[in-house]
C-alpha atoms as one frame of an Amber mdcrd trajectory, in Angstrom:
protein
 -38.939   9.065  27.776 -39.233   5.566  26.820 -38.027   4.336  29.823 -41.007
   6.062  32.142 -44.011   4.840  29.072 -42.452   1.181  29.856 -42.751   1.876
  33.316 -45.804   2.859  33.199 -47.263   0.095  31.058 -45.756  -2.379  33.699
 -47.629  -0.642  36.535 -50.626  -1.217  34.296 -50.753  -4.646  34.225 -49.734
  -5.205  37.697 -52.787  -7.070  38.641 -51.973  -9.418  35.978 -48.897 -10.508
  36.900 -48.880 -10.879  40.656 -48.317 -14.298  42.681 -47.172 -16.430  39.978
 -45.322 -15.351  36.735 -46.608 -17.501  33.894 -46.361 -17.245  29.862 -50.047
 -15.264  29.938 -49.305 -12.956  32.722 -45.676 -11.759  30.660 -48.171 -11.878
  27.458 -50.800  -9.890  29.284 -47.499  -7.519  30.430 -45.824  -7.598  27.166
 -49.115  -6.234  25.107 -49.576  -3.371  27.939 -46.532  -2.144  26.801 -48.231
  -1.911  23.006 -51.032  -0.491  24.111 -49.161   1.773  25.931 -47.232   2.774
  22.556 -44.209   2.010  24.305 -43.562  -0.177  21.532 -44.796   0.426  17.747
 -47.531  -1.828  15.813 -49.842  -4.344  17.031 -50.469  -6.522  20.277 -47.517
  -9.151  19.817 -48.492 -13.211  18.982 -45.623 -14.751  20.720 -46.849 -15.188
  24.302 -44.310 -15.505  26.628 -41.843 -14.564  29.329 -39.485 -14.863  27.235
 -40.847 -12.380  24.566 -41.375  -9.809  27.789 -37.502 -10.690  28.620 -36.481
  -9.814  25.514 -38.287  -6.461  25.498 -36.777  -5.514  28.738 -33.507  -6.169
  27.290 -34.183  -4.178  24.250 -35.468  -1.260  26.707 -31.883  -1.624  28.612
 -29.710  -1.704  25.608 -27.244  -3.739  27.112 -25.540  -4.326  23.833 -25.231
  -1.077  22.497 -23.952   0.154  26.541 -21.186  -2.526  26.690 -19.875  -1.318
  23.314 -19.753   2.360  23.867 -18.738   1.849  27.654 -16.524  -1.728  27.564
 -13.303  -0.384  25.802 -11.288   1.347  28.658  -8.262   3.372  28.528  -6.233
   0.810  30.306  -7.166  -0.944  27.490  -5.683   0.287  24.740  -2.203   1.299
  26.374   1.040  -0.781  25.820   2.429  -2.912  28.377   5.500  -2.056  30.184
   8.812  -3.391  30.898  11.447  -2.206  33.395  11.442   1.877  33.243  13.443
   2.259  29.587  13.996   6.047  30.474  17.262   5.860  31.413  18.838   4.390
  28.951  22.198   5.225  28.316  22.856   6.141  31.734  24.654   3.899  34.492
  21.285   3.573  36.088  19.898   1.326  32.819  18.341  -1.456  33.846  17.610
  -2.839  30.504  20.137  -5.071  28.760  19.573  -2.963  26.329  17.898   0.584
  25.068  14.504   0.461  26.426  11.621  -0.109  23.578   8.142   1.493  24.477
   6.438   4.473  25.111   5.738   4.762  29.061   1.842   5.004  28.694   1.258
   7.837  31.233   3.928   8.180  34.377   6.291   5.933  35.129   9.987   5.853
  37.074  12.892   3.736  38.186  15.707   4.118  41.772  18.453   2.119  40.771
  21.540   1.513  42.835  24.184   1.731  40.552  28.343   0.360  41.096  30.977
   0.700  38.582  34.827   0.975  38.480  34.388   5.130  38.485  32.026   5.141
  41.044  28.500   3.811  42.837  25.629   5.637  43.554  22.042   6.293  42.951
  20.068   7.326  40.305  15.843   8.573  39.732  14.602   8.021  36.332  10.510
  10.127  35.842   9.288   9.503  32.852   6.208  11.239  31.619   3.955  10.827
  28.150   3.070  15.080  27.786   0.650  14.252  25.362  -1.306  11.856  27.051
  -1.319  13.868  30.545  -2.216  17.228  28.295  -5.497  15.857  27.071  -8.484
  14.003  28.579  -8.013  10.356  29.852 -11.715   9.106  28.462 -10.851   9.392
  25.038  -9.888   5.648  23.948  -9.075   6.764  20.018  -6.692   9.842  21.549
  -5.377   7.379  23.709  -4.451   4.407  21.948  -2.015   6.459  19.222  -0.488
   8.626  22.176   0.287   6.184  24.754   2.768   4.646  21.978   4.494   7.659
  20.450   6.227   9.470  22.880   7.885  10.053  26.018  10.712  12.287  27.876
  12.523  11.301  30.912  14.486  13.188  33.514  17.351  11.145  35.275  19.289
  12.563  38.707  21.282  11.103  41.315  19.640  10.975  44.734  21.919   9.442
  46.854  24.531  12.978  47.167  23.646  15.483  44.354  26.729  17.084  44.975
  29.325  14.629  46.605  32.662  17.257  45.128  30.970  20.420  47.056  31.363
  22.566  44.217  27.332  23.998  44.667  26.203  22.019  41.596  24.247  19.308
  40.873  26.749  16.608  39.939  24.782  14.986  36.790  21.279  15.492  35.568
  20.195  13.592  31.962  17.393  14.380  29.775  15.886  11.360  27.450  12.720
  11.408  24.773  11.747   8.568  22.851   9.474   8.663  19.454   7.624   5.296
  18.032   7.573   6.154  14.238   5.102   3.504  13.719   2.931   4.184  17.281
   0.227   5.832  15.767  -0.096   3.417  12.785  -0.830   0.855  15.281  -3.721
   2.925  16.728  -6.441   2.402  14.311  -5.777  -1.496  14.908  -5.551  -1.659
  18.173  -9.215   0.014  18.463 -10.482  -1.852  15.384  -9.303  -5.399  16.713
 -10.443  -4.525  20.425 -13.872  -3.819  19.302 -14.139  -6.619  16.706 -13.083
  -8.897  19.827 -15.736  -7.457  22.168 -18.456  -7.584  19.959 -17.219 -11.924
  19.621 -17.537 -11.675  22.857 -20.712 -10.250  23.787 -22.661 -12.339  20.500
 -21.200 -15.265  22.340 -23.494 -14.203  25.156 -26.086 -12.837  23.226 -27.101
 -16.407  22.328 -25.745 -18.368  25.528 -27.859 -19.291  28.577 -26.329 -16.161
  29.787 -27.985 -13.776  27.402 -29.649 -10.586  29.201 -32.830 -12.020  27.855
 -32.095 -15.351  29.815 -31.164 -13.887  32.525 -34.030 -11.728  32.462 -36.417
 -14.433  32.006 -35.135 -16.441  34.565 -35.671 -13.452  37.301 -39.397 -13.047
  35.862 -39.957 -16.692  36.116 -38.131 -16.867  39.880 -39.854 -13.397  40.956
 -43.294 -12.968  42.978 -43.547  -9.787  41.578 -42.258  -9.786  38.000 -43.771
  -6.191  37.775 -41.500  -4.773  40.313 -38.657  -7.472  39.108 -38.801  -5.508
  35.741 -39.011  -1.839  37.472 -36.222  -2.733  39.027 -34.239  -4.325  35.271
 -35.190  -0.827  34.012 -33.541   0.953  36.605 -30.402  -0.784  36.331 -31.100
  -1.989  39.583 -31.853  -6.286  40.125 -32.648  -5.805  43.563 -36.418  -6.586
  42.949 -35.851  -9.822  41.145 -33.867 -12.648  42.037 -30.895 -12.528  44.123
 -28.131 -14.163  41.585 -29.520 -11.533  39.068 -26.801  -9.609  37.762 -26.763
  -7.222  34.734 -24.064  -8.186  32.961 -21.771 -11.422  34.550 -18.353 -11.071
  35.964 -16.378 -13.475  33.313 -17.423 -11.000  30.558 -15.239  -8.847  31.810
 -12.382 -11.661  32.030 -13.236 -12.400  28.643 -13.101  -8.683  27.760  -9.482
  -8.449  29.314  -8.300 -10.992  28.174  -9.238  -9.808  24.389  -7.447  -6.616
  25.070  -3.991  -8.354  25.996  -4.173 -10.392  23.115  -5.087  -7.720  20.916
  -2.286  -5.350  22.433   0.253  -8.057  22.506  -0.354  -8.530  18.512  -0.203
  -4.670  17.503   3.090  -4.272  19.949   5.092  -6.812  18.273   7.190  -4.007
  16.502   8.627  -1.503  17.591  10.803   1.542  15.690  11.827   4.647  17.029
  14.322   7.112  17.834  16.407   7.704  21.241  17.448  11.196  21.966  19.716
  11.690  24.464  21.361  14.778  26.568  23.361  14.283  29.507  25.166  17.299
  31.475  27.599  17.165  34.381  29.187  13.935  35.980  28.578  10.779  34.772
  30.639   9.164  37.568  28.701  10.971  40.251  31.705  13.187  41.480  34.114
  10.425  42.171  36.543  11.534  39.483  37.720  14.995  38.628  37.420  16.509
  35.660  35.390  14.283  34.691  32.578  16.776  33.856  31.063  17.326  30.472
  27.829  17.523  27.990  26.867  14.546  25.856  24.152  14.395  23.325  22.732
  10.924  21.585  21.027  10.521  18.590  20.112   6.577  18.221  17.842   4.525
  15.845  16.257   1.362  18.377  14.209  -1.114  17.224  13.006  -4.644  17.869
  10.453  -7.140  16.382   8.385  -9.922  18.663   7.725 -13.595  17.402   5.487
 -16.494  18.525   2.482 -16.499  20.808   1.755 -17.049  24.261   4.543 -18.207
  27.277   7.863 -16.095  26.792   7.451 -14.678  23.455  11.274 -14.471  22.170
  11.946 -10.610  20.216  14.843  -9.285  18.471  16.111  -5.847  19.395  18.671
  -3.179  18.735  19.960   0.059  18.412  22.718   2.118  15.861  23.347   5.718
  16.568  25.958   8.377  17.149  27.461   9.696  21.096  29.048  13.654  20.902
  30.924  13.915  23.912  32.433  17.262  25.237  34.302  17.204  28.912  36.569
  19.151  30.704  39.620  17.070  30.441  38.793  16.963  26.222  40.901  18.963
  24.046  38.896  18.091  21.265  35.021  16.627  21.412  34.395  12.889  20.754
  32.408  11.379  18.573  31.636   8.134  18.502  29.317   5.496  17.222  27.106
   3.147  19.303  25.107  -0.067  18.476  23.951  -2.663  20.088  21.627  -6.095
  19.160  20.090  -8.652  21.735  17.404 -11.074  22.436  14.442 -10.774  24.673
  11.669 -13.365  26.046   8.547 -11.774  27.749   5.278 -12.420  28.856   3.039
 -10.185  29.823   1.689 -10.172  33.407  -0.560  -7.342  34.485   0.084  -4.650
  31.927   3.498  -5.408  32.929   6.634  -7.183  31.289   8.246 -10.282  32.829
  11.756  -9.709  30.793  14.742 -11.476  30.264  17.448  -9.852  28.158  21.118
 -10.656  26.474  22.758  -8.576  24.269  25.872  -7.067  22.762  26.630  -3.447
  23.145  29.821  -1.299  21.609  31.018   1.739  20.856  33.701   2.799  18.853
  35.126   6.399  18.669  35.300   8.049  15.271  36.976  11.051  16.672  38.350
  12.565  19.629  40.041  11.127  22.553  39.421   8.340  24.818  39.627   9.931
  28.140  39.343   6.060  29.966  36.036   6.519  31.720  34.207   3.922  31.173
  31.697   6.161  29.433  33.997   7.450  26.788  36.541   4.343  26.077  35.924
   2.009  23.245  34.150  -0.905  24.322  32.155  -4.435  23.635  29.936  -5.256
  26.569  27.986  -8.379  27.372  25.194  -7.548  28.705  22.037  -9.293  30.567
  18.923  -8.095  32.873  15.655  -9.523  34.418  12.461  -7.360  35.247   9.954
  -9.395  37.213   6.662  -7.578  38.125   6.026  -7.365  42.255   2.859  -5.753
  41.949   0.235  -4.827  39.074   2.131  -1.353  38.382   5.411  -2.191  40.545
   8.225  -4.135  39.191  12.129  -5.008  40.216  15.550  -5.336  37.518  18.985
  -6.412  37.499  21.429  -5.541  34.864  24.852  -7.213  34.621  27.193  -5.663
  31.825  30.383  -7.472  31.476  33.062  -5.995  29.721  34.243  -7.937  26.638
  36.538  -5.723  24.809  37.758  -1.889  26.709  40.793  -1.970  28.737  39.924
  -1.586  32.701  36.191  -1.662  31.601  34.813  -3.569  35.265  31.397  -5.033
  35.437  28.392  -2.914  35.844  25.631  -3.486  38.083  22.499  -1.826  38.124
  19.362  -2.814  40.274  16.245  -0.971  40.500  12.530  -0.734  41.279  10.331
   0.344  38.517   6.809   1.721  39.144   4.333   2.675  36.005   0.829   4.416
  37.006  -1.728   3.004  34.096  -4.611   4.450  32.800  -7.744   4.742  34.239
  -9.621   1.231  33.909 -12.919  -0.256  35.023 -14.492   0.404  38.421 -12.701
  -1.960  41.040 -10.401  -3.093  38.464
């Protein structure tokens, strides 16, 4: 309603303001919209374009649009490493247990070769809670996108290389961030604290809306239709380089979110469930089938700013291991501890890992898969983004301690679909 008084109080004074734009023609503009009770009290005394400017920018609430519209969902989510929801399998291709929630969808293919066999191996990994609720609801968002995931792992290469009419191996994973949600509330808090920096800083720049706005009054022969056009969102009546709000706000905006994100995600603690059933060789040794279930405790802490940010990570936790060539289950115990350096690069992780991992049996047999035996392994990995949700890893594990234990290699392409962001962005 206020919109269409203004309107018509700038149609009003058209006559006024035609030709040239000068301080009395905006005055003479600026009091029709008094008189026109578009605006409350009494005909204005500051007399100028700039006092019409700012009542067009008033009329457009800018401000108060940015802040309800500027904080996306792609905003608030984590960024992602190589696909962590394999982890445990041979087709890891982290160092070490993946940290991180995967945000919405994500997945890995990793070629996999090891002394009891090579293959291939799909990792999906889906958030359920953020793909059963809606995608426009940034407070929803930012707890759920770090508390949860589950993961489905299969071989694709030969799903049933022995013939026997079953799927040789299929894994299930879910991860839970016990402190995901507390980060939440900070996330959004520090996001909007940083946007509303950011837009004062261009409240009182040269880049205001009200400078801006001035400027097209000032540089338009028809500062009536120039501000018909403001009102409509649209600049196409005023100058040309007239833009409602300017590109490097955005920039500045994104930037704010990675920092802010990068901050709250420094930590990380969680728990790693694990089921696998079937062959974890892929068919290339008999009897080697079976049902394993993982229970781990992972965790890892971030330090310094900016460049490759070093972080401290690690796992403890307990493998129950039942196959067909078992007399007896195994149990056994399972840790590992490593160092990281990342930077983030398009909601994505450039990652370098090194780490120890072991596992010692408590009970049970060793049946000498590689899988089963005790072991110490060295191992390393690199994820390096290819595209904005597209990434490629390597993971080297040298065996340290473990009897015929052979190196395992693992290389894959990850691929993470984000949340919806701003238009064209």
């Amino acid at each position: 309603m206020i919109r269409a008084v203004v309107l018509a109080a700038l149609a009003s004074t058209a006559p006024l303001v035609q030709a040239q734009s000068t301080d009395a023609d905006c005055a003479a503009t600026y009091a029709g919209f008094v008189e026109a009770g578009a605006l409350p009290g009494t005909p204005p005394t500051i007399t100028s374009c700039v006092a019409l400017a700012y009542v067009v920018a008033d009329s457009l609430d800018n401000v108060g649009l940015m802040m309800a519209r500027a904080i996306q969902p792609r905003d608030v989510q984590p960024a992602r490493g190589a696909s962590g929801g394999g982890s445990g399998s041979i087709g890891q291709t982290d160092a070490l247990a993946g940290l991180g929630i995967e945000p919405l969808v994500g997945g890995s293919l990793s070629a996999v070769g090891t002394e009891d066999g090579a293959g291939a191996l799909a990792t999906l990994t889906i958030n359920p809670l953020v793909l059963t609720g809606p995608l426009d609801n940034v407070d929803r968002l930012a707890a759920q996108t770090r508390q949860f995931d589950l993961s489905l792992v299969i071989p694709v290469d030969d799903a049933d290389r022995n013939d026997d009419g079953r799927v040789d191996y299929i894994g299930l994973r879910g991860r839970y961030n016990v402190i995901g949600a507390a980060g939440a509330k900070v996330v959004l808090d520090e996001l909007r604290e940083a946007y509303r920096g950011a837009l004062d800083g261009l409240a009182v720049s040269t880049d205001s809306l009200a400078a801006r706005i001035t400027r097209a009054l000032l540089a338009s022969d028809d500062p009536t239709a120039c501000a018909e056009h403001l009102l409509a969102a649209d600049g196409q009546g005023c100058s040309a380089e007239f833009t409602r709000t300017p590109a490097y706000l955005y920039e500045r905006l994104d930037a704010a979110a990675a920092d802010v994100r990068e901050e709250v995600d420094r930590q990380y603690l969680g728990l790693d469930l694990r089921m696998d059933y079937g062959d974890p060789t892929l068919g290339t040794t008999p009897g080697a089938d079976g049902f394993v279930l993982g229970a781990l405790l992972a965790g890892g802490q971030s330090f310094g700013e900016g460049g490759f940010a070093p972080s401290l990570r690690g796992h403890v936790g307990a493998i129950y291991t039942v196959r067909d060539t078992m007399d007896t289950p195994r149990l056994a115990l399972d840790a590992a501890l490593g160092l990281a350096f990342s930077r983030v690069y398009a909601l994505q992780r450039i990652d370098v890992q090194v780490g120890l991992q072991g596992q010692v049996g408590v009970s049970g047999p060793d049946t000498g898969l590689d899988a089963d035996r005790d072991r110490l392994l060295l191992s390393s990995s690199v994820n390096v983004p290819i595209t904005g949700t597209q990434s490629a890893s390597v993971r080297l594990a040298l065996p340290l301690v473990g009897g015929g234990a052979v190196p395992l290699l693992s290389i894959g392409g990850n691929w993470h679909l984000p949340l919806p962001g701003r238009p064209g962005i």
